[in-house]
BATILUM-766541 format. One line per 8 residues: their letters; for each residue z negated, y negated, x of N, C-alpha, C. Coordinates in Angstrom, 1 decimal, m for minus. Example, Ala and Ser with C-alpha at 12.3 -4.5 7.8 and 13.67 -1.06 7.14 Angstrom:
// residues 2
AS) m7.8,5.7,13.2,m7.8,4.5,12.3,m7.8,3.3,13.2  m7.1,2.2,12.8,m7.1,1.1,13.7,m7.9,0.0,12.9
END
This chain:
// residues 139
XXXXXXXX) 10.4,21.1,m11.0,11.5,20.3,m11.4,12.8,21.0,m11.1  13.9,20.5,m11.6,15.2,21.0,m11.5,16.0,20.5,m10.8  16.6,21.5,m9.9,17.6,20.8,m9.0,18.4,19.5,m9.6  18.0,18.4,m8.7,19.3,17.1,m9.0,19.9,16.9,m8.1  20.8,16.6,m8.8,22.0,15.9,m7.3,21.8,14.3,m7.0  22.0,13.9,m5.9,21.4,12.3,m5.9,22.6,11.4,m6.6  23.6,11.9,m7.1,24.5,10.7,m7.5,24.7,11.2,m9.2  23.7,11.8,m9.7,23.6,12.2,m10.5,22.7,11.3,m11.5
XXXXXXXX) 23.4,10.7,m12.7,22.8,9.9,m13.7,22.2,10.4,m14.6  20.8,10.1,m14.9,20.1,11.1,m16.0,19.7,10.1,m16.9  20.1,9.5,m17.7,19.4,8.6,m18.5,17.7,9.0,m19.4  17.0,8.2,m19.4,15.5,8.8,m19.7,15.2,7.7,m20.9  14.6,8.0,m21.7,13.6,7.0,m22.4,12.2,6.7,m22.1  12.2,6.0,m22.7,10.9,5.5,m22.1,9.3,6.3,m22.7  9.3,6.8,m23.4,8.3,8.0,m23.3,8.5,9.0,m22.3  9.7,9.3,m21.7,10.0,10.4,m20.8,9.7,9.4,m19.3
XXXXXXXX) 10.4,8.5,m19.6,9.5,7.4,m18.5,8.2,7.6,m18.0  7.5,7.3,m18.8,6.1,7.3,m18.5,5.4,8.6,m18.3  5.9,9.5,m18.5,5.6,10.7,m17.9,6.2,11.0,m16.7  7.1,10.8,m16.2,7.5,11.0,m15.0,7.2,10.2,m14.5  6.2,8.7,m14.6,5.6,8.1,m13.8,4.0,8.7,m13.3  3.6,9.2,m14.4,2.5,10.0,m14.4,2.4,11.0,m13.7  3.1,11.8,m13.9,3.5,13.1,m12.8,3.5,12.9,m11.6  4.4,11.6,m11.3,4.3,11.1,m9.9,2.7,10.9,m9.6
XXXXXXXX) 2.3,9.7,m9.8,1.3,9.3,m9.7,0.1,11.0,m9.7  m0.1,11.5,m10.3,m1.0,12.9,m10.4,m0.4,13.6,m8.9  0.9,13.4,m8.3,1.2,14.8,m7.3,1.0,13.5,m6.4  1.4,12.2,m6.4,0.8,11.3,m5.3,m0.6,11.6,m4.6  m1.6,11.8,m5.3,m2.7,11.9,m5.1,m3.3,13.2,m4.7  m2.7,14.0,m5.7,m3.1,15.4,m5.1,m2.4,15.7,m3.8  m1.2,15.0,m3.1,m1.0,15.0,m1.9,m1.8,14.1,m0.8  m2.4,13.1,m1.3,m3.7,12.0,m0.6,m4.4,13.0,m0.2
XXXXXXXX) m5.0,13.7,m1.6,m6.4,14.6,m1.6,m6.4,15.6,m0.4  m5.3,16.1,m0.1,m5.1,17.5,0.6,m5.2,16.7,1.7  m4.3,15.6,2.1,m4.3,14.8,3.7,m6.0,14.7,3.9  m6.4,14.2,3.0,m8.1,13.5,3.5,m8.7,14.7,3.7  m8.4,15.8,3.1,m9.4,17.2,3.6,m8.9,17.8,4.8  m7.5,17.3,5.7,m7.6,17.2,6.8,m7.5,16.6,8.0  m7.8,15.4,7.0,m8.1,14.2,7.8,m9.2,13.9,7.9  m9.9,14.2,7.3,m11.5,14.1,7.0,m12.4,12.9,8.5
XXXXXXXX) m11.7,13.7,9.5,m12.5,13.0,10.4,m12.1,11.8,11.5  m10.4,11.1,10.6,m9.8,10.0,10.8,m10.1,8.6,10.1  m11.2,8.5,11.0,m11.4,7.0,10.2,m10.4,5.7,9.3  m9.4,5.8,10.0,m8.3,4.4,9.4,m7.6,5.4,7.9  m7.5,7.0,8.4,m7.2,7.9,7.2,m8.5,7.3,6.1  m9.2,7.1,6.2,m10.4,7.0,5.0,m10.1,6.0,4.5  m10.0,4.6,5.4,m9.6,3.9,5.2,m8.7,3.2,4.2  m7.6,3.8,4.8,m6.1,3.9,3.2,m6.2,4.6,2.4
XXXXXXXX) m7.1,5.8,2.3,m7.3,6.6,0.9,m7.9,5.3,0.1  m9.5,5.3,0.4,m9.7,4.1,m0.2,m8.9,2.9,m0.5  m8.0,2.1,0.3,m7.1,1.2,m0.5,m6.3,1.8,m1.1  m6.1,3.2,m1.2,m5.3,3.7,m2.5,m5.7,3.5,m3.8  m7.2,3.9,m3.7,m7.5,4.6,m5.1,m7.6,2.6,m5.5  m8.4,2.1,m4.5,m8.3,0.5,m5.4,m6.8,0.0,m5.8  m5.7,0.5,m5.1,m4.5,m0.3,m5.6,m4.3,0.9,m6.9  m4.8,2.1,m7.1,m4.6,2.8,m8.2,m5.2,2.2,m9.4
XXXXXXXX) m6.2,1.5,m9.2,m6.5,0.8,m10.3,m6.1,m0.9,m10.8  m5.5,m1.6,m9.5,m4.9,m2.8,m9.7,m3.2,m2.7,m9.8  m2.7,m1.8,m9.0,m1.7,m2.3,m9.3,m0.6,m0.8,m8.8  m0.9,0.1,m9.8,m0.9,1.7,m9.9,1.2,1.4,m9.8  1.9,0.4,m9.8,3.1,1.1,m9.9,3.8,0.6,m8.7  3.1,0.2,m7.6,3.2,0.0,m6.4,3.5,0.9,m6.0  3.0,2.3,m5.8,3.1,3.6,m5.3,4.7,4.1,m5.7  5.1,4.3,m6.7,6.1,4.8,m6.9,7.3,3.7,m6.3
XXXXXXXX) 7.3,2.6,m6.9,8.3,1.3,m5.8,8.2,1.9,m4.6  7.1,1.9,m3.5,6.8,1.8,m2.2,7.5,3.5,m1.9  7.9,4.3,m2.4,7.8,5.7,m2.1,9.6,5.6,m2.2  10.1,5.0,m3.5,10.9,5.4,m3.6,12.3,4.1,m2.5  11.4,2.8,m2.3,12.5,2.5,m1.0,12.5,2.6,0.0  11.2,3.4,0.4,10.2,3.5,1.9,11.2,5.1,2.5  11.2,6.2,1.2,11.7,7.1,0.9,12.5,7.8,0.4  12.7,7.5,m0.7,14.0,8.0,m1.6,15.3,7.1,m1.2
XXXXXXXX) 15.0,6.3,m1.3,16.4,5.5,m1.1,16.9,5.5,0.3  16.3,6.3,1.4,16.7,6.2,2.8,17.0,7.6,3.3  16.0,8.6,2.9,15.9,9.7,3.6,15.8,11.1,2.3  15.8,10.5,1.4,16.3,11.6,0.0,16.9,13.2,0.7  18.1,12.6,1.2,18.8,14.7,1.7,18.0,15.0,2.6  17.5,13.8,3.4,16.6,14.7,4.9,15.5,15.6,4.3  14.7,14.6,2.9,13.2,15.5,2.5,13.9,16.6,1.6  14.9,16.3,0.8,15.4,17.6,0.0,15.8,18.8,0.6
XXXXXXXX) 16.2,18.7,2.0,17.1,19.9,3.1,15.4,20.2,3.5  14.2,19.8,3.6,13.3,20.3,4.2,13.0,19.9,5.5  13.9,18.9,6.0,14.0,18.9,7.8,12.8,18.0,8.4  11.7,18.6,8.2,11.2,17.5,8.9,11.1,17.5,10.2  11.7,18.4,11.3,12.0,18.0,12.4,12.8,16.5,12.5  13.6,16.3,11.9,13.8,14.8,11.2,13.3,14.1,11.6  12.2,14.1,10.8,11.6,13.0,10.9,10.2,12.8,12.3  10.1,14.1,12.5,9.4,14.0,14.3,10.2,13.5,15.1
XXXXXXXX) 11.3,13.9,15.1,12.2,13.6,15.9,13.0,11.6,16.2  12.1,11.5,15.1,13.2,9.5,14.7,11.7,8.9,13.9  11.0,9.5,14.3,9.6,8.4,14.2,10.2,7.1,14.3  10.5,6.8,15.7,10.3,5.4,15.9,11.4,4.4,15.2  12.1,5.4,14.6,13.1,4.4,14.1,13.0,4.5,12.7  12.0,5.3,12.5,12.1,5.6,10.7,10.7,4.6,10.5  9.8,4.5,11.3,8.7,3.8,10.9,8.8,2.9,12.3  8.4,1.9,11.4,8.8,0.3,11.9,7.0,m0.3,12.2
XXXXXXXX) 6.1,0.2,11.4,4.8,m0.5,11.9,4.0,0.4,13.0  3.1,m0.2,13.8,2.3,0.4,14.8,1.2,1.3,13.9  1.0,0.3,12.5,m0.4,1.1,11.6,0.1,2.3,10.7  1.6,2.2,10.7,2.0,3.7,10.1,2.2,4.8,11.3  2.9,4.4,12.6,3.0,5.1,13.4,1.8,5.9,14.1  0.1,5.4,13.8,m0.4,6.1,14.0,m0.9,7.3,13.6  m0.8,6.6,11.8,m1.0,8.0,10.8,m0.2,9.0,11.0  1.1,8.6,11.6,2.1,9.5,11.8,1.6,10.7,13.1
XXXXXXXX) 1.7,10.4,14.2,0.8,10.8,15.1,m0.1,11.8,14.9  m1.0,11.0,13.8,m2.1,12.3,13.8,m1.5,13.2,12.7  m0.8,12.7,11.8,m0.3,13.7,11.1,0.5,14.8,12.0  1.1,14.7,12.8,2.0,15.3,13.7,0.6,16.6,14.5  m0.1,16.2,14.7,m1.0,16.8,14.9,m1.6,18.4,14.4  m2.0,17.5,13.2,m2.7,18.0,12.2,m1.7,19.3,11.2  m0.3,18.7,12.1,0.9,19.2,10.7,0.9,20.7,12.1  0.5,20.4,13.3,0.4,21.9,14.5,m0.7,22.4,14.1
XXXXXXXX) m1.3,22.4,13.2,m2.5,23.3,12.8,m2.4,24.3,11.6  m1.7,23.8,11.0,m1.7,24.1,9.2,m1.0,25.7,9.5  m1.4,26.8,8.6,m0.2,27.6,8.6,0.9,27.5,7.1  1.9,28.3,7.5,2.9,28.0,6.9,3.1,27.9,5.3  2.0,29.1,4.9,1.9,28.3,3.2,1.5,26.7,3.1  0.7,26.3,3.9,m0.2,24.8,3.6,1.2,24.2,4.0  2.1,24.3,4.7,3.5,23.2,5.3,4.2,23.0,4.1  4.0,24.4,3.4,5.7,24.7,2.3,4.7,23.7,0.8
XXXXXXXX) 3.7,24.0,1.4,2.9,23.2,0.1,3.1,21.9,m0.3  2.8,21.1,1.2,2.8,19.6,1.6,4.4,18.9,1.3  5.4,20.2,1.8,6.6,20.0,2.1,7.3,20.0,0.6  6.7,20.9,m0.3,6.9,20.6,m1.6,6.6,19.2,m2.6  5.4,19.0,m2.3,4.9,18.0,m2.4,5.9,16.5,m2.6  5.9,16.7,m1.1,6.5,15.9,m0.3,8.3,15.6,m1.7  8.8,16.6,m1.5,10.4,16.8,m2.0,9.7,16.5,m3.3  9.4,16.6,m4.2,8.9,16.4,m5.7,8.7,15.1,m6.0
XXXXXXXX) 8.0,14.7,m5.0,7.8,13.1,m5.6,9.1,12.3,m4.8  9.8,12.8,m4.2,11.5,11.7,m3.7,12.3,12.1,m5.0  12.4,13.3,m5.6,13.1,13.7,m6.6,12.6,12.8,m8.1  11.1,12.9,m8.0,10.3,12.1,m9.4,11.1,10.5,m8.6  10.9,10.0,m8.3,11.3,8.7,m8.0,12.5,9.0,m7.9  13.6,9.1,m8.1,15.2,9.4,m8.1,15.2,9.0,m9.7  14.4,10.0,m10.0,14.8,10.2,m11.8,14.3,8.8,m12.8  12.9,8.3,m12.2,12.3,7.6,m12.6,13.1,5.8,m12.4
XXX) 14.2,6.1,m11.6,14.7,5.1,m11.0,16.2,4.9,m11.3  16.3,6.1,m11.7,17.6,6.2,m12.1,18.1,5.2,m13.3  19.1,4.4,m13.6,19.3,3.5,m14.8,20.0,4.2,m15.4
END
């Protein structure tokens, strides 16, 4: 994708819409996929994959909503700058439930194992879909 600026108005149509919902949705998952192959042996992790793929099929535009107020609309320059010292650092204030704070945890973990291509991978990831939901959200 191309550098945007967050106060930046992109008007889209709605065929361009729905691809950039799609795109989301495709890098959503292939970011799921990568966590469960190193989460593999977190049970509550199995858990919410599974209620993903079901709310992927009931009610598929939850993800993008949920990403982009959870995320984009709060912490946009922190994922665009890369900082996720950030967000280790203000866990407890950035996540408000006990059932996300644990994923976080083990993620925290799991995130001291990875070497640094797998981080820049996740970390791209990560920045692409707050940028897809910028755009996708943009009026």
């Amino acid at each position: 994708m191309n550098e945007i600026s967050m106060n930046e108005t992109i008007p889209i149509d709605k065929n361009t819409k729905k691809k950039v919902f799609s795109a989301f949705i495709d890098m959503y998952f292939e970011l799921l996929n990568f966590m469960k192959s190193k989460f593999e042996k977190h049970r509550d992790f199995n858990i919410f994959y599974q209620k993903n793929l079901l709310l992927k099929k009931t009610n598929i535009k939850l993800f993008i909503r949920t990403w982009h107020d959870s995320i984009s609309t709060l912490y946009a320059n922190k994922v665009i700058e890369g900082d996720i010292q950030y967000f280790f650092n203000n866990v407890n204030t950035i996540i408000k439930t006990e059932y996300l704070k644990k994923y976080f945890e083990y993620f925290k973990q799991v995130y001291g194992t990875l070497d640094d291509v797998l981080i820049k991978k996740v970390l791209n990831i990560i920045q692409e879909l707050t940028k897809i939901t910028i755009i996708y959200y943009n009026k």
